[in-house]
C-alpha positions in Angstrom: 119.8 94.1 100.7 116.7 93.1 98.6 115.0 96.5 96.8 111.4 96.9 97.5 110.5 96.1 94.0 112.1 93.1 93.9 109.6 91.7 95.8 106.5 94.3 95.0 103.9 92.2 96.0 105.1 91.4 99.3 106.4 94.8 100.2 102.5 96.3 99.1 100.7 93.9 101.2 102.7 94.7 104.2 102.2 98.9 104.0 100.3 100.3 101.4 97.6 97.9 100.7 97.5 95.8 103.9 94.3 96.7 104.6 93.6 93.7 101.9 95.9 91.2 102.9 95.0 87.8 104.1 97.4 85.4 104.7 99.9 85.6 107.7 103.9 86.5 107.9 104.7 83.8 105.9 101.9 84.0 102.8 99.6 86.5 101.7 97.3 87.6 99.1 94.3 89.7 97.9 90.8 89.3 98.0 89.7 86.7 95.3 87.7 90.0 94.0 90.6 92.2 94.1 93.6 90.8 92.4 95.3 87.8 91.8 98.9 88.7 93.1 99.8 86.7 96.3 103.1 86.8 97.9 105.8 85.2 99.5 109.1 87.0 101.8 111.4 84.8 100.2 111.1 82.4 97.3 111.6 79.0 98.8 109.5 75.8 98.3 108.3 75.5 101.7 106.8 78.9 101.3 105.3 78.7 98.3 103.6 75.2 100.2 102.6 77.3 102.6 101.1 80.0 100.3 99.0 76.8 98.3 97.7 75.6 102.0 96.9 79.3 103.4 94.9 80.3 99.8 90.9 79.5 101.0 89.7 79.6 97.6 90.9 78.0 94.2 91.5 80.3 91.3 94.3 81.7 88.9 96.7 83.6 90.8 99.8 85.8 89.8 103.3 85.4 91.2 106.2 88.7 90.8 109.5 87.5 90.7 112.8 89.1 90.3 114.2 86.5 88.4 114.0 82.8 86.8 112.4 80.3 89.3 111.3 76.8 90.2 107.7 76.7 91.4 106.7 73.6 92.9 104.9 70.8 91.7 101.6 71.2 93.5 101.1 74.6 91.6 100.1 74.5 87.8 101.9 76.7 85.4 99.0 78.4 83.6 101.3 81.2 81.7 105.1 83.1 82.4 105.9 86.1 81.1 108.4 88.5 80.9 108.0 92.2 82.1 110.1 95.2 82.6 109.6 97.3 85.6 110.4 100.9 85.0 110.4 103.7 87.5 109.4 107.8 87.0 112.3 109.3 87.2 110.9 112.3 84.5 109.2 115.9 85.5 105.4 116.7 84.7 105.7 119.3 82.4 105.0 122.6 84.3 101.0 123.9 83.4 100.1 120.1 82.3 96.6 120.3 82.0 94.0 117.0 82.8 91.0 118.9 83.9 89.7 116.5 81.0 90.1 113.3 82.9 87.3 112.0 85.4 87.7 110.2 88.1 86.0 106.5 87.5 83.5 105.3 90.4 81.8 101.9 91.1 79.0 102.8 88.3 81.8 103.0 85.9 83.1 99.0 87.0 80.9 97.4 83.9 82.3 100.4 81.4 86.0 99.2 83.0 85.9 95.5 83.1 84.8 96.2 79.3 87.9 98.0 78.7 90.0 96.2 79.9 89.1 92.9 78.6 89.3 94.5 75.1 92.7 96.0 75.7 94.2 93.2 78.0 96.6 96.0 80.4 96.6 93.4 83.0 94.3 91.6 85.5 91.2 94.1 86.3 88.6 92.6 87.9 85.1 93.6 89.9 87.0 95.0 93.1 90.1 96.1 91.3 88.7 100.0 91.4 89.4 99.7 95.0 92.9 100.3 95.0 91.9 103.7 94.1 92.7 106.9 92.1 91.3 105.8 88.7 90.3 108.3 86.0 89.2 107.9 82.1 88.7 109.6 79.3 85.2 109.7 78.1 84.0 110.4 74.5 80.0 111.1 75.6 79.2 108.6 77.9 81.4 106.5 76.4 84.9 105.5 78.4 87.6 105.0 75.6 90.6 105.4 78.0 91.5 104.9 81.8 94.4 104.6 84.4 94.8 104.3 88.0 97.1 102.6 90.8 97.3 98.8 91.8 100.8 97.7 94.2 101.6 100.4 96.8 105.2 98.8 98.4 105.9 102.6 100.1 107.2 104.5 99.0 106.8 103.2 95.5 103.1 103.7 94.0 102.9 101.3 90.7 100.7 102.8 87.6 98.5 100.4 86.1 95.3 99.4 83.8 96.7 102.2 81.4 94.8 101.6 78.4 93.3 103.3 75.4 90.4 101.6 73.0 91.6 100.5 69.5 89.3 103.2 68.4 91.0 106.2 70.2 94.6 105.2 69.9 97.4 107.8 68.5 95.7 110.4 70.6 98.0 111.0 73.3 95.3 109.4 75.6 97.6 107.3 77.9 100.8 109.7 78.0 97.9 112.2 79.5 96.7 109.5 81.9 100.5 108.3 82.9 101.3 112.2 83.5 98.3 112.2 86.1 99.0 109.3 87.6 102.9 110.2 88.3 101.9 114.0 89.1 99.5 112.7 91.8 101.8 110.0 93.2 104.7 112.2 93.5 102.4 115.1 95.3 102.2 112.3 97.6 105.8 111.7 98.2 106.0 108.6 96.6 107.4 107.1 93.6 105.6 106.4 90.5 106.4 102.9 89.0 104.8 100.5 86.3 105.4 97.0 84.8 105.0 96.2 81.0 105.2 93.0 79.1 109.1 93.5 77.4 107.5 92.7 74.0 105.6 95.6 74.0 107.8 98.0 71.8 105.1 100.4 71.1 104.0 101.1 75.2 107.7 101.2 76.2 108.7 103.6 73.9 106.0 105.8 74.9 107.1 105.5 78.6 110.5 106.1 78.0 109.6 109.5 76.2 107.7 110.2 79.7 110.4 109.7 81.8 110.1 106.4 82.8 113.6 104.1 83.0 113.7 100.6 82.8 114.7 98.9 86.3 114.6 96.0 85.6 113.0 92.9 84.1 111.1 90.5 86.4 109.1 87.7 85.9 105.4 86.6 86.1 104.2 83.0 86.7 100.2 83.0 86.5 99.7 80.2 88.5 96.6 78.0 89.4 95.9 76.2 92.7 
């Protein structure tokens, strides 16, 4: 039987986040505001035609697979990369402290899309924030580091837009910010979860100190309609 994270996507925008989905039980997707992750039950051609035909707006768009695959024709190939999807399988350290961390609100979107496009963590976008539980780190009024959820395929809760400015790094601002994250999922009986590009040595090794364990490595077509 296929794991829920082998098809994330899928499995988030039929229970935790189908309150976004569009589509029906063949194709869905976010808002165009929200994310760019659309989804398919089972990677065929004919439903990846009928996810291109369903779509009712052109843009970039992000496909999670567990494995190697053909897309067809009709769909450009704008990037592929590979990342590995590692799961909390560690302990918050009893009397962790994050009274420090905020939580991040709409008037704190233009401070975020800054971030993140400095930082490149993933796709963040204007309606991103709506998935919910973000916080930062703020030096004044200044946010230099943030964190929050994105895919919710229950009971698994995926971590994401953990990242630090250039400025603030070698701080222990995203260990903090994972440890909240994985402390609050987990108080909600779920799973805490994350994807990360496998080239990137530097953030793995700082999960892994965590207690996050490498699942497996899946791929991502960014595609364009």
């Amino acid at each position: 039987m296929e794991h829920v994270l082998d098809n994330p996507a899928w499995n988030a925008l039929n229970t935790g986040n189908k309150a976004f989905a569009g589509g029906n039980d063949i194709a869905k997707y976010f808002p165009k505001e929200v994310s760019p992750f659309v989804a398919i039950p089972e990677i065929s051609a004919e439903n990846f035609n009928l996810l291109y035909d369903i779509i009712p707006f052109e843009s970039h768009f992000i496909f999670i697979a567990p494995h190697d695959i053909v897309i067809p024709e009709q769909w450009k190939i704008v990037h592929y990369l590979k990342c590995l999807q590692m799961v909390f399988e560690g302990e918050v350290p009893a009397g962790f402290a994050d009274e420090d961390l905020l939580p991040l609100t709409a008037q704190h979107v233009p401070q975020m899309l800054e971030l993140t496009q400095l930082t490149n963590p993933g796709p963040f976008i204007e309606r991103t924030i709506e998935f919910g539980h973000y916080h930062g780190i703020f030096d004044g009024d200044k946010l230099v580091a943030m964190a929050g959820q994105r895919l919710n395929p229950a009971p698994y809760a995926e971590i994401s837009a953990v990242c630090t400015h250039p400025d603030y790094l070698g701080r222990g601002y995203a260990g903090k910010l994972l440890l909240n994250q994985a402390k609050r999922i987990k108080t909600a009986s779920e799973i805490p979860f994350l994807h990360v590009k496998s080239e990137n040595e530097r953030a793995i090794k700082v999960y892994e100190k965590l207690g996050f364990v490498t699942r497996k490595e899946m791929s991502f077509y960014v595609l364009r309609k």
